[in-house]
MILUMVEX-77935 format. One record per atom (N, C-alpha, C): z, x, y; residue in three letters. Coordinates in steps of 0.1 Angstrom, whole numbers, padded with zeros to 4 digits, always signed. Layout:
residues N
ZXYALA/...
END
This chain:
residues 293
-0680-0369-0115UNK/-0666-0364-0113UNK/-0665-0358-0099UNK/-0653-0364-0094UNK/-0652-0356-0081UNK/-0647-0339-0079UNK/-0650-0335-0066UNK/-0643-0319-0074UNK/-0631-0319-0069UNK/-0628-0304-0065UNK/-0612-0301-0063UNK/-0606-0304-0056UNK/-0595-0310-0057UNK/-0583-0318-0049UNK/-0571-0313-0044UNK/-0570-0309-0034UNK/-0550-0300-0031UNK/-0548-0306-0024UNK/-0531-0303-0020UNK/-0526-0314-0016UNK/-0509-0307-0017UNK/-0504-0306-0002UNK/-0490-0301-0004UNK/-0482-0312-0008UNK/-0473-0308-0015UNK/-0459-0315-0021UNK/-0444-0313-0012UNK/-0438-0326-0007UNK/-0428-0329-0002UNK/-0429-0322+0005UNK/-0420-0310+0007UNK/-0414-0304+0024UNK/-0428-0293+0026UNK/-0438-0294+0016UNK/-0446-0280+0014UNK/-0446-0268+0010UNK/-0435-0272+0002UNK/-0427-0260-0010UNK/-0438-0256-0021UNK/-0442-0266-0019UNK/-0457-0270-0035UNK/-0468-0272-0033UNK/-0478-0269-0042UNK/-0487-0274-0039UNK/-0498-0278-0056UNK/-0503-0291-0051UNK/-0509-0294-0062UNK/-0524-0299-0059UNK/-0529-0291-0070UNK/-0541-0288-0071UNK/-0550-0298-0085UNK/-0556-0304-0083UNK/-0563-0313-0097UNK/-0580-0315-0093UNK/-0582-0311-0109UNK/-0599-0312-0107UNK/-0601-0317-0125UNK/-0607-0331-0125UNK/-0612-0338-0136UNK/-0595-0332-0144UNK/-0598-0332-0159UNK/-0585-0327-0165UNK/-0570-0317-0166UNK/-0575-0308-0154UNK/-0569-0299-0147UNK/-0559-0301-0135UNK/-0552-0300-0145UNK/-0536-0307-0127UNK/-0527-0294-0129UNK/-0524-0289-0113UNK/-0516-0278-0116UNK/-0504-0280-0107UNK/-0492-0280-0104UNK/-0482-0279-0098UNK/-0476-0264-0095UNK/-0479-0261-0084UNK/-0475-0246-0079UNK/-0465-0247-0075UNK/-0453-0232-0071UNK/-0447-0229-0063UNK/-0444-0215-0061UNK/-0444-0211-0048UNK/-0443-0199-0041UNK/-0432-0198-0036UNK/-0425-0188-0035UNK/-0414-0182-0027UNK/-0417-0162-0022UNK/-0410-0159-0007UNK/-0414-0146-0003UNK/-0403-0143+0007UNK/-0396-0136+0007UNK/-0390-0134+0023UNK/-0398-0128+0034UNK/-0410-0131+0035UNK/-0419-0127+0046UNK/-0426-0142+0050UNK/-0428-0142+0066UNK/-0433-0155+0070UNK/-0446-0160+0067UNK/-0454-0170+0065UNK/-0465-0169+0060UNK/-0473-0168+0047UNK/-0465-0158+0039UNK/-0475-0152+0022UNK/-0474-0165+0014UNK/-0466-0181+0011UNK/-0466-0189+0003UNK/-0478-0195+0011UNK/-0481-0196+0026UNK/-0497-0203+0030UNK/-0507-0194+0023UNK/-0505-0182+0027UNK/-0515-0173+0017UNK/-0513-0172+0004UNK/-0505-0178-0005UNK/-0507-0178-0019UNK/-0512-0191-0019UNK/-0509-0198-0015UNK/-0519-0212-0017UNK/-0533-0215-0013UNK/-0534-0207-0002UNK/-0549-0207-0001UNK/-0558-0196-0012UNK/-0548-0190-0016UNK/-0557-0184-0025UNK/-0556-0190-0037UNK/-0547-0199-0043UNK/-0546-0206-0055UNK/-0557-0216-0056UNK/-0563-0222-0040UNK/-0567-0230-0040UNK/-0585-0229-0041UNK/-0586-0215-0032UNK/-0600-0210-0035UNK/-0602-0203-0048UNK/-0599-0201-0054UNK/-0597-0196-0072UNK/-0602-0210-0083UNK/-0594-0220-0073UNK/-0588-0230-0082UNK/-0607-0239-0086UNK/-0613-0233-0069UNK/-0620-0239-0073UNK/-0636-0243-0079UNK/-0636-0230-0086UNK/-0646-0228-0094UNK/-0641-0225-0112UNK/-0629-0234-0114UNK/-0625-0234-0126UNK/-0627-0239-0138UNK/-0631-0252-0132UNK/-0634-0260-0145UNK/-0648-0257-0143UNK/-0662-0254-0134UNK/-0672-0251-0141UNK/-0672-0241-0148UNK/-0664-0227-0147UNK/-0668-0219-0156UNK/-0663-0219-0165UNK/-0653-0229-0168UNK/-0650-0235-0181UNK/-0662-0243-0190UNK/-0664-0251-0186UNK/-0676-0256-0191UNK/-0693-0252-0192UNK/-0692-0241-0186UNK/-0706-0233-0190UNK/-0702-0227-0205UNK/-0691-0226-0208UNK/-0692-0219-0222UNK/-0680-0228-0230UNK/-0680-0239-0228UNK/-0674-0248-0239UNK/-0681-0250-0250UNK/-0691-0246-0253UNK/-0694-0248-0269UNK/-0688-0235-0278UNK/-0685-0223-0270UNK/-0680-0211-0273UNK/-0667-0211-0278UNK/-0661-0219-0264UNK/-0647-0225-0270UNK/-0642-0227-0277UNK/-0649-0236-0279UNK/-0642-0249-0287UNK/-0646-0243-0303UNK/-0653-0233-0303UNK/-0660-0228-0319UNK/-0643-0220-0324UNK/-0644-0215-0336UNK/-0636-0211-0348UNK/-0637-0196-0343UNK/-0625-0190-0340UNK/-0627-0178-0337UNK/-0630-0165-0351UNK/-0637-0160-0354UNK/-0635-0150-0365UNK/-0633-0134-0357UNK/-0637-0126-0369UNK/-0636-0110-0367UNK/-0649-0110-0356UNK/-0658-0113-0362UNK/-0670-0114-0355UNK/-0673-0122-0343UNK/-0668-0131-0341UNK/-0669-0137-0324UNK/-0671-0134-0316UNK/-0681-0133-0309UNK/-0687-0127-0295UNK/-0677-0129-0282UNK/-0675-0120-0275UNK/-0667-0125-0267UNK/-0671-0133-0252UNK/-0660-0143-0247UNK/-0669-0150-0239UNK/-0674-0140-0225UNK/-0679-0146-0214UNK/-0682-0142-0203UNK/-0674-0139-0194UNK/-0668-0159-0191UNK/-0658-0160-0179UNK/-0649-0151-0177UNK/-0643-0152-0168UNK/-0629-0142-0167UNK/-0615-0155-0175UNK/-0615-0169-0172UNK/-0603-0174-0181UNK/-0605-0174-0192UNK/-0623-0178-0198UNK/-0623-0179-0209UNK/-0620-0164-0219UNK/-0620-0150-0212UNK/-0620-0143-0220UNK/-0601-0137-0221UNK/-0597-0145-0211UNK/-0580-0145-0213UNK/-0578-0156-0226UNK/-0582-0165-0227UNK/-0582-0174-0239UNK/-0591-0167-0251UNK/-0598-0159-0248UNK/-0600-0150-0264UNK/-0589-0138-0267UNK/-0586-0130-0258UNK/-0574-0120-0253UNK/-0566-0129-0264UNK/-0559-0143-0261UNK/-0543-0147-0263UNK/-0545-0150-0277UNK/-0560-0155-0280UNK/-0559-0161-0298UNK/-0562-0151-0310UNK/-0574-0135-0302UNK/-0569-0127-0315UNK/-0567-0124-0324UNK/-0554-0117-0316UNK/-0542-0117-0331UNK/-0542-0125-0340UNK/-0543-0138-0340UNK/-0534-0147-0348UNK/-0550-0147-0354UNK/-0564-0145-0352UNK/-0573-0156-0355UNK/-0578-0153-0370UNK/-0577-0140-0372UNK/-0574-0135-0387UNK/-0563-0140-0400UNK/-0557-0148-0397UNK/-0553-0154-0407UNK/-0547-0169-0404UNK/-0554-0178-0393UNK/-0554-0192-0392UNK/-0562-0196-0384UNK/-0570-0206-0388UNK/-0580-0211-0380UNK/-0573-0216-0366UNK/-0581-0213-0355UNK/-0576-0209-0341UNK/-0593-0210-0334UNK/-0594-0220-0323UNK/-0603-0220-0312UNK/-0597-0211-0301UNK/-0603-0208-0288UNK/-0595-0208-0277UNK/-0594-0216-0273UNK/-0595-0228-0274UNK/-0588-0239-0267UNK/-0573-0242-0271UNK/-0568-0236-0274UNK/-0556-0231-0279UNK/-0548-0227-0268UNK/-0555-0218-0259UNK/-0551-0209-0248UNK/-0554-0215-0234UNK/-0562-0226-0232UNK/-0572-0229-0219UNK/-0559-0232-0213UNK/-0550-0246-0208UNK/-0541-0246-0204UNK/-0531-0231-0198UNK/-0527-0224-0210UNK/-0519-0213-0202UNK/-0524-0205-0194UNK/-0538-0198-0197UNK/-0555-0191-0192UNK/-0551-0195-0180UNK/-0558-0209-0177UNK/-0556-0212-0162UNK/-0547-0210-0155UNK/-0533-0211-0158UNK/-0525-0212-0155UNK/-0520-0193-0148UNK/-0523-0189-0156UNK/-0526-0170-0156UNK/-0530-0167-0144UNK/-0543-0175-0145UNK/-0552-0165-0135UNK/-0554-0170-0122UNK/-0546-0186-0119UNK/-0543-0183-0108UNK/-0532-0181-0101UNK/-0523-0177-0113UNK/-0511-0168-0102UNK/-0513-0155-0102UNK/-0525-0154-0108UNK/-0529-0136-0107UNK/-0536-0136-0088UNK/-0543-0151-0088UNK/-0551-0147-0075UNK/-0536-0147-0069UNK/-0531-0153-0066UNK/-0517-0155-0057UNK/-0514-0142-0057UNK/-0515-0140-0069UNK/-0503-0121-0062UNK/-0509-0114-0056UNK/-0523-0116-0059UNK/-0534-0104-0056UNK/-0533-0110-0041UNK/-0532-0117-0036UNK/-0535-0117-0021UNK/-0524-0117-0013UNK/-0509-0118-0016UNK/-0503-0116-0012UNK/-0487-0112-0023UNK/-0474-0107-0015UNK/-0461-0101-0019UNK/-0451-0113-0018UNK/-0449-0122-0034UNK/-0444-0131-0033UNK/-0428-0127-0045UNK/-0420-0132-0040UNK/-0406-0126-0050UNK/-0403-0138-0063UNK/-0407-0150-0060UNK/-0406-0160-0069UNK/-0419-0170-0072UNK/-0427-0172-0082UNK/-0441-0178-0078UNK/-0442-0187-0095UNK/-0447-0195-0102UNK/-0451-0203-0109UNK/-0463-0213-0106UNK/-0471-0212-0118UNK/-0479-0223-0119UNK/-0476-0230-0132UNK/-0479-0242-0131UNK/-0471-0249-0142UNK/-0486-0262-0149UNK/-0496-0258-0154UNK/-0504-0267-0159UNK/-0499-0275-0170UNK/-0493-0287-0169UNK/-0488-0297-0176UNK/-0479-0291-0186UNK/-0471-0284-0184UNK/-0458-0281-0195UNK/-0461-0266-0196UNK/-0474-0259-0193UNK/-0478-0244-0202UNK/-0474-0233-0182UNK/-0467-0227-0183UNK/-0465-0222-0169UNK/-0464-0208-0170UNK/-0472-0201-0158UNK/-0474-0189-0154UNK/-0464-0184-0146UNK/-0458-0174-0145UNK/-0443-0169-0137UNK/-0444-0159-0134UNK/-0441-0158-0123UNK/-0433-0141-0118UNK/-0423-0140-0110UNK/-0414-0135-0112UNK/-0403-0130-0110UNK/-0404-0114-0103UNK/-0397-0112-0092UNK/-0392-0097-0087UNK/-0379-0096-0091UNK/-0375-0082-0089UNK/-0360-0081-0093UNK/-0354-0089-0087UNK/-0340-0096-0090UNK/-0331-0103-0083UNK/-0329-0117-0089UNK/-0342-0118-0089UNK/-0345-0134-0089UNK/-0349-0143-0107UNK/-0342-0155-0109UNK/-0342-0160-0118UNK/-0352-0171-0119UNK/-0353-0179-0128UNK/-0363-0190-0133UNK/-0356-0199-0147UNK/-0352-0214-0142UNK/-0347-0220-0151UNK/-0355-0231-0154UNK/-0359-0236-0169UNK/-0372-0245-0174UNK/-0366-0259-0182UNK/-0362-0267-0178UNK/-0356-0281-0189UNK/-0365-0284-0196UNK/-0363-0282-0210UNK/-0372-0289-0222UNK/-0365-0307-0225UNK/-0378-0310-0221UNK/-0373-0327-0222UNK/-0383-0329-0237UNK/-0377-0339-0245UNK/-0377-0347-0254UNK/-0392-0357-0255UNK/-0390-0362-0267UNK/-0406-0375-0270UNK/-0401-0386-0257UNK/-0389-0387-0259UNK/-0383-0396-0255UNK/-0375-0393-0236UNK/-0377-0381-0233UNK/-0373-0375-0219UNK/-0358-0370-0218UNK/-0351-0370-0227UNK/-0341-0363-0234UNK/-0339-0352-0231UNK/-0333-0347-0223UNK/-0331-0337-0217UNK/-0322-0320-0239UNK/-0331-0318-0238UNK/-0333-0309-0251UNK/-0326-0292-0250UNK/-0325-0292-0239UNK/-0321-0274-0230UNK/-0326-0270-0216UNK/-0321-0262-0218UNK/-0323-0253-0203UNK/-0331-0242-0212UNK/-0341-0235-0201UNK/-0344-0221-0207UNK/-0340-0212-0194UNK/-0329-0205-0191UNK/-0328-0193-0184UNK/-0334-0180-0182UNK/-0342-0178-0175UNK/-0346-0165-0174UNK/-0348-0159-0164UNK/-0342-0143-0164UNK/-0340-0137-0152UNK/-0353-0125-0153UNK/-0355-0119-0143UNK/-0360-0110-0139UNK/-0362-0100-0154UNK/-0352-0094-0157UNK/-0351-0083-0171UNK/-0356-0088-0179UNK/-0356-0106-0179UNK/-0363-0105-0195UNK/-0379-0103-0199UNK/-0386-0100-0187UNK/-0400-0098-0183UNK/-0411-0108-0192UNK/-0402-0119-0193UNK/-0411-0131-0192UNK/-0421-0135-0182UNK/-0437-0139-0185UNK/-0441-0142-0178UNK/-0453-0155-0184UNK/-0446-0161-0191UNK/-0452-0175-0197UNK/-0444-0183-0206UNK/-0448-0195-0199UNK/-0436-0207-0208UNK/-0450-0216-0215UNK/-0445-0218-0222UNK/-0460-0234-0232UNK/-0446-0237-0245UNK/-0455-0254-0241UNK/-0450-0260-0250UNK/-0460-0267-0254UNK/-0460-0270-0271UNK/-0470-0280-0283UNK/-0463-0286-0290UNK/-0469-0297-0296UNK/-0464-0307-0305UNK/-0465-0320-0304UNK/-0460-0329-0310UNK/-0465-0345-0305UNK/-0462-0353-0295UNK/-0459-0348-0285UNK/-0455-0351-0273UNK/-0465-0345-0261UNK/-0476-0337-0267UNK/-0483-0333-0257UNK/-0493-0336-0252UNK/-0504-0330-0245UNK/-0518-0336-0246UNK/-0528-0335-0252UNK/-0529-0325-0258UNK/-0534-0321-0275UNK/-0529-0325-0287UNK/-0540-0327-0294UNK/-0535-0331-0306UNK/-0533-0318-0314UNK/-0520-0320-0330UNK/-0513-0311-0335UNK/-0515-0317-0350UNK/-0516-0306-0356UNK/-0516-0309-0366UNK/-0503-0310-0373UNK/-0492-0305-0369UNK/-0485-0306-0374UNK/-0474-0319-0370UNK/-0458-0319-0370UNK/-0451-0331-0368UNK/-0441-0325-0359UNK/-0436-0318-0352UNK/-0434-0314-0347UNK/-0428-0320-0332UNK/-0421-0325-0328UNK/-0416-0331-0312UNK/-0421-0325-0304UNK/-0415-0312-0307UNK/-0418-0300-0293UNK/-0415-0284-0300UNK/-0423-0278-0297UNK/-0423-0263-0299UNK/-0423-0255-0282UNK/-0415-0250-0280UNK/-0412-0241-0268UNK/-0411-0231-0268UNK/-0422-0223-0265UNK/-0425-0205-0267UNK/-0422-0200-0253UNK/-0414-0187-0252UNK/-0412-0180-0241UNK/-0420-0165-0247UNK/-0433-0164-0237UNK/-0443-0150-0240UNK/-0445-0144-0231UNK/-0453-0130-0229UNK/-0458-0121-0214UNK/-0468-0126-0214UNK/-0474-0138-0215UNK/-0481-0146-0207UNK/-0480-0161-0207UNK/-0487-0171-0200UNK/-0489-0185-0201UNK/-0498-0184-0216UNK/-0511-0183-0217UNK/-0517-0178-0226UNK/-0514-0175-0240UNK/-0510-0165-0239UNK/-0500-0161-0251UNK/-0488-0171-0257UNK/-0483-0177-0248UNK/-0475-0182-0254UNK/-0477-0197-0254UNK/-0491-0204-0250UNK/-0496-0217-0251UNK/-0502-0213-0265UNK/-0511-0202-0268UNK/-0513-0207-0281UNK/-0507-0205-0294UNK/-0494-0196-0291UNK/-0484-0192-0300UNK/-0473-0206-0300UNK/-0470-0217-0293UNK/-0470-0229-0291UNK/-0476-0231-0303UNK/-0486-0239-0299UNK/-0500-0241-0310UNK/-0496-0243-0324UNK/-0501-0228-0325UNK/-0500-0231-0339UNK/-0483-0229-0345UNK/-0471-0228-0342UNK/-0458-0231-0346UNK/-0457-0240-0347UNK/-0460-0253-0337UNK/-0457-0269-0339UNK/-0470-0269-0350UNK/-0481-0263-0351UNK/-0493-0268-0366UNK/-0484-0263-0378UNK/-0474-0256-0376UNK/-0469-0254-0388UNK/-0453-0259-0396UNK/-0451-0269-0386UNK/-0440-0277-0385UNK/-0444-0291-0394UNK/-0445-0290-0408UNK/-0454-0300-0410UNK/-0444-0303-0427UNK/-0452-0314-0435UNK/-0447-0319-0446UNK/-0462-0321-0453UNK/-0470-0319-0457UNK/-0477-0324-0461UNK/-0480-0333-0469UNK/-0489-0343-0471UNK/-0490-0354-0484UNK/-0477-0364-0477UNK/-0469-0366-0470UNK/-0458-0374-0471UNK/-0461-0386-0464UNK/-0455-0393-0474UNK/-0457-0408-0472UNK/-0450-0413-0456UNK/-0447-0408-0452UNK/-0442-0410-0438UNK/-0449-0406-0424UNK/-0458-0400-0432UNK/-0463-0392-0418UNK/-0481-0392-0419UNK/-0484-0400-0410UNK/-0501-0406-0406UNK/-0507-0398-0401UNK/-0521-0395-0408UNK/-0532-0387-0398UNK/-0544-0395-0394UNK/-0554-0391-0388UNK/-0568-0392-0385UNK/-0577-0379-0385UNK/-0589-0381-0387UNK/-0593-0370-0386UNK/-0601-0369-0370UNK/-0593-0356-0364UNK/-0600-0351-0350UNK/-0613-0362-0339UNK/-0622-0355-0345UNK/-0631-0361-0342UNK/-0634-0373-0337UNK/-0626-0383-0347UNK/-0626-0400-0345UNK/-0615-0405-0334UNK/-0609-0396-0330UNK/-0598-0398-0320UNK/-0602-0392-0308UNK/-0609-0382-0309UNK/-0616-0377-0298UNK/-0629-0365-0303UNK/-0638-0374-0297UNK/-0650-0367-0303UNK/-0656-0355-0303UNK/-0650-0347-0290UNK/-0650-0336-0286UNK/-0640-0325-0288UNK/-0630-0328-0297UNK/-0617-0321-0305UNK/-0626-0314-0309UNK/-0620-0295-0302UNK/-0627-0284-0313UNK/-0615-0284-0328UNK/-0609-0296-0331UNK/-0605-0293-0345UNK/-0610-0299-0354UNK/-0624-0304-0350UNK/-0634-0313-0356UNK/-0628-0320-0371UNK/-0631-0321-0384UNK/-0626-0329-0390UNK/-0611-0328-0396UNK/-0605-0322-0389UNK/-0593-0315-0396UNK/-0586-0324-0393UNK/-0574-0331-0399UNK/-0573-0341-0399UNK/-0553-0340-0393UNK/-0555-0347-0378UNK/-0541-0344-0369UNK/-0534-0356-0372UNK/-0519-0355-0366UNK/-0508-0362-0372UNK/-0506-0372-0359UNK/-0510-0388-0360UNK/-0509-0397-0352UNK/-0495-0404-0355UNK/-0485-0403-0362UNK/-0474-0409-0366UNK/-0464-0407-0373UNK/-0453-0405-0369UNK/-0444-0399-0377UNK/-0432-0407-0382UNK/-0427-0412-0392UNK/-0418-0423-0400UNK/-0403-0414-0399UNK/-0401-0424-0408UNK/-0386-0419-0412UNK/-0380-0406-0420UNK/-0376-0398-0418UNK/-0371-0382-0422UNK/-0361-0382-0430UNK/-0357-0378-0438UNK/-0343-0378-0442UNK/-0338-0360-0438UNK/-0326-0358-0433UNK/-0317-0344-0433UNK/-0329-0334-0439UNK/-0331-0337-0458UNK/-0333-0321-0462UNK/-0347-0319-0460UNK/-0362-0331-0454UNK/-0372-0329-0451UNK/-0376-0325-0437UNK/-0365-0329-0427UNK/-0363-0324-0414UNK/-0363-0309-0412UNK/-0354-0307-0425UNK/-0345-0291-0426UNK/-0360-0285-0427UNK/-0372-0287-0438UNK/-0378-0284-0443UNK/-0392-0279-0442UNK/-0394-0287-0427UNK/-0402-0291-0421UNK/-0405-0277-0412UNK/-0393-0277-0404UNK/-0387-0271-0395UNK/-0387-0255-0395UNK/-0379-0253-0413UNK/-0383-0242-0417UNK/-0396-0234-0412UNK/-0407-0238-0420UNK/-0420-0238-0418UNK/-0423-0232-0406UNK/-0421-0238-0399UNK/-0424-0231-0382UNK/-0415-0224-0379UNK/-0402-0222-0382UNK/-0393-0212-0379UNK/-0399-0197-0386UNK/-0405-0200-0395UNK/-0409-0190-0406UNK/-0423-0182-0399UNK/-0430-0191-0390UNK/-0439-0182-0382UNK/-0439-0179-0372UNK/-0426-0186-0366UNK/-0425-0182-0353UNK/-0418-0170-0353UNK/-0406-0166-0365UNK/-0401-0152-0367UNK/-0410-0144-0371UNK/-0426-0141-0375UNK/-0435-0135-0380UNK/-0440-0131-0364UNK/-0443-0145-0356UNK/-0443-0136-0343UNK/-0438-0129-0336UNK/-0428-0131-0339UNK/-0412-0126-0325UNK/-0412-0108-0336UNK/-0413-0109-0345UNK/-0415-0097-0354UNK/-0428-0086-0347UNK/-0438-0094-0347UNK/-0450-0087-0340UNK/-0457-0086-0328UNK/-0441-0093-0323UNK/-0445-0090-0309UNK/-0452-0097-0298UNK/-0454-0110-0305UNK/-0464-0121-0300UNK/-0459-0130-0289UNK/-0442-0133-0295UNK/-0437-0139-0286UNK/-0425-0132-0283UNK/-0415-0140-0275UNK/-0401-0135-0265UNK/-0393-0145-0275UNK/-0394-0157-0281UNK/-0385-0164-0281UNK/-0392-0178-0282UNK/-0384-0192-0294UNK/-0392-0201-0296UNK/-0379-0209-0294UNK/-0380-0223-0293UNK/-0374-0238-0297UNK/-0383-0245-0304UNK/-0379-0246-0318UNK/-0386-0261-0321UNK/-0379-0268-0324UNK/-0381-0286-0326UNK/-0378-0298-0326UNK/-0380-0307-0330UNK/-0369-0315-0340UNK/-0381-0327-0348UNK/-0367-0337-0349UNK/-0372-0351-0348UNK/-0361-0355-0352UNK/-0346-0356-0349UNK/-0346-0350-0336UNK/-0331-0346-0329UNK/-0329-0333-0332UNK/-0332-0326-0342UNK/-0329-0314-0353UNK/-0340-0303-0337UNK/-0329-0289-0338UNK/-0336-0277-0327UNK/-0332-0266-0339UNK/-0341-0261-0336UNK/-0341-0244-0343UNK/-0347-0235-0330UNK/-0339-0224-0332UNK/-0340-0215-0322UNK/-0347-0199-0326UNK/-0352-0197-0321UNK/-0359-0177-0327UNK/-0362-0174-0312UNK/-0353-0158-0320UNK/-0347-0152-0304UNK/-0342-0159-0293UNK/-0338-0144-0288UNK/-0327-0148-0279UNK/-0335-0145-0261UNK/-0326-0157-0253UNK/-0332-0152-0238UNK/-0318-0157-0233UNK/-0313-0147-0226UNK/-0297-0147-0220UNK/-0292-0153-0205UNK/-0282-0155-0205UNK/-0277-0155-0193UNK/-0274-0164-0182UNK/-0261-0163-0177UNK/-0258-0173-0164UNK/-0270-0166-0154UNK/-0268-0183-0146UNK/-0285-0181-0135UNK/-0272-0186-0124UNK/-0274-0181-0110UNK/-0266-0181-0105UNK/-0274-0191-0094UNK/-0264-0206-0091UNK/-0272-0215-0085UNK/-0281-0216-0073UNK/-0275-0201-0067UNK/-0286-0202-0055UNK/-0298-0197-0060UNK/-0299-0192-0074UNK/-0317-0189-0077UNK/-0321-0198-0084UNK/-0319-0212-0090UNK/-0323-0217-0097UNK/-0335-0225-0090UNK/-0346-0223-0101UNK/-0355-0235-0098UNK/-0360-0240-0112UNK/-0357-0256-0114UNK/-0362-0260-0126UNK/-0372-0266-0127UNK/-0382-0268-0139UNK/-0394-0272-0143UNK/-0394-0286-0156UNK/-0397-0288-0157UNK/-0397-0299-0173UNK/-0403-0295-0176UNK/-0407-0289-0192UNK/-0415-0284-0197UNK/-0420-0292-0210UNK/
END
């Protein structure tokens, strides 16, 4: 495998960074000359000792989190124990649940840390890290199986959002559930990649003659959801199984927004959105910057 790759984007507004599985799409903004070269060079020196110290403790990973789980070493891997937790006491939960948003965390943590930026995102394949200063807004388009433009997510400064993730069958993980798309708004990437997660795992029908699994493993052999058996196909729905389905994951994504887990969900099946919690507000066009999520 070759190692780490950057590379500005269009006017130099961006910058993207990829190493083996890891593609990241940056962007900086600062009213001071210079700090978006210095957040990129420090995204970039961060960026790139990431995937080894990911993989010194992928068997840790990718393991079943209990009460008793050791915690990991790394500094991302122990943000991906941080974000799973909560939840890991009453549903089976890896941190690989979290690795996407983790990364995504910690290197807009080096960015801030080296320099005073007023608008900044990293966006690892749909799961994105944010910061906002007063003033300034962030708008996110949830696109479809199909690229179906599904919403806007508006968010300004007050709502002290600072992670977008989205899961379901549209993504690059496999789900156990059936799910289109699950869109979590949380105070971190992290947090709200693996509260993603498991909402679309719970957007499900089970036993139904419409909807195909495989077990993990045989689809990819290194799936920490080892034989648990994920959803490769999804048939025809009628109205009150859609309704039903849907429920389900609305029912735990209000258990989170209850405890505090998340800011705010979209899920999706079928054309069919459900929404938990609220995030407000006209974005006024000179601050808009949008994402596909």
């Amino acid at each position: 495998m070759s190692g780490p790759v950057a590379s500005l984007m269009g006017d130099g507004s961006r910058l993207h960074l990829q190493h083996g599985p890891i593609d990241l799409i940056i962007g900086a903004e600062s009213t001071r000359t210079g700090d978006r070269g210095r957040a990129f060079e420090a995204a970039a020196a961060r960026f790139d000792t990431v995937l080894s110290e990911l993989v010194a403790e992928l068997h840790l990973l990718r393991s079943r989190v209990l009460t008793e789980s050791e915690i990991p070493v790394g500094k991302i891997a122990k943000r991906m124990d941080a974000a799973i937790r909560s939840h890991a006491k009453s549903v089976f939960v890896t941190r690989m649940a979290a690795v996407a948003g983790a990364v995504a965390d910690e290197i807009l943590s080096a960015m801030l840390n080296a320099t005073k930026l007023t608008r900044a995102f990293v966006n690892n394949g749909g799961d994105i890290a944010l910061h906002l200063a007063p003033g300034y807004s962030y708008s996110a388009a949830i696109a479809g199986l199909d690229y179906a433009n599904l919403g806007k997510i508006e968010i300004p400064f007050e709502a002290g959002i600072s992670g977008i993730a989205t899961s379901g069958q549209g993504g690059r993980s496999l789900s156990l559930g059936i799910a289109e798309s699950v869109t979590v708004l949380g105070m971190s990437a992290a947090s709200a990649d693996v509260a993603a997660t498991l909402i679309a795992n719970a957007v499900d029908l089970p036993r139904h003659p419409q909807i195909k699994r495989e077990v993990a493993n045989l689809l990819q052999p290194d799936s920490d959801l080892g034989e648990r058996e994920v959803v490769t196909f999804v048939g025809r729905l009628n109205e009150n199984e859609i309704a039903d389905a849907l429920d389900t994951g609305v029912k735990v994504a209000n258990r989170m927004l209850n405890d505090g887990q998340i800011e705010a969900a979209s899920l999706t099946l079928c054309g069919h959105q459900q929404l938990v919690g609220t995030i407000t507000v006209p974005l006024p066009d000179k601050l808009k910057e949008v994402e596909n999520v």
